[in-house]
C-alpha positions, 0 to 999 in steps of 0.5 A: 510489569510488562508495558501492552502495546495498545497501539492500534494497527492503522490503514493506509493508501500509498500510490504504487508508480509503475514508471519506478516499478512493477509493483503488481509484478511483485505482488503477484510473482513474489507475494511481496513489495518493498517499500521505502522505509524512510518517510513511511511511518508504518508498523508491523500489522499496519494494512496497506492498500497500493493504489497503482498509477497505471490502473488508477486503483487500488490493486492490492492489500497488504499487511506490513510484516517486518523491515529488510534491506530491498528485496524486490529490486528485480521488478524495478524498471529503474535502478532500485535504490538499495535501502532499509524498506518495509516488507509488504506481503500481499493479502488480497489482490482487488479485481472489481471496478469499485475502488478505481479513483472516481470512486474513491473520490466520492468517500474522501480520496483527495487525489492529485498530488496528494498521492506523494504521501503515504495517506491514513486516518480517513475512518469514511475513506477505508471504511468503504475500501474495506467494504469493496475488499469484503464483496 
């Protein structure tokens, strides 16, 4: 008998850093970013909101879909590190003022340094980003 995988899809918020690479560019150019592989432990249909360092907000929504050698090195500002990575297809970019970091803030968004890691199981959190997305 075949074993289902019961694993339900997680959310997460990682910090896009426009000084590495022009995330946004990226997302709206290609449909896509690559992100590292190593130290992200995300699976095919985890949601994965970008919260960019220029705009201090989230911008997009995406979905992970598979894994590739880096795929999106023509919006680095540096020289991209050439490395297996997660592909991240954009699902929905943000435009309001709802989800900027003061906002956030106020439904369990730790900010500061907390941003270097990749953040998930904030059900209050993602509920309310969620919520942003759907108006």
């Amino acid at each position: 008998m075949e074993k289902l995988n019961t694993r339900k899809n997680k959310q997460w918020l990682v910090f896009a850093n426009a000084n590495r690479c022009n995330h946004y560019a990226s997302l709206k150019e290609a449909g896509f970013v690559s992100w590292k592989k190593d130290r992200n432990n995300f699976q095919i249909g985890d949601i994965v909101f970008l919260f960019s360092s220029v705009e201090r907000k989230i911008i997009y929504k995406t979905i992970v879909v598979g894994e590739e050698l880096r795929a999106d090195g023509k919006y680095w500002v540096e020289k991209p590190p050439m490395h297996t990575t997660w592909r991240l297809e954009a699902v929905q970019e943000y435009t309001g003022d709802g989800l900027q970091e003061k906002h956030l803030l106020q439904h369990g968004f730790k900010g500061g340094r907390s941003l270097q890691h990749p953040m998930c199981n904030n059900p209050e959190l993602f509920d309310f980003i969620e919520s942003e997305f759907d108006k």
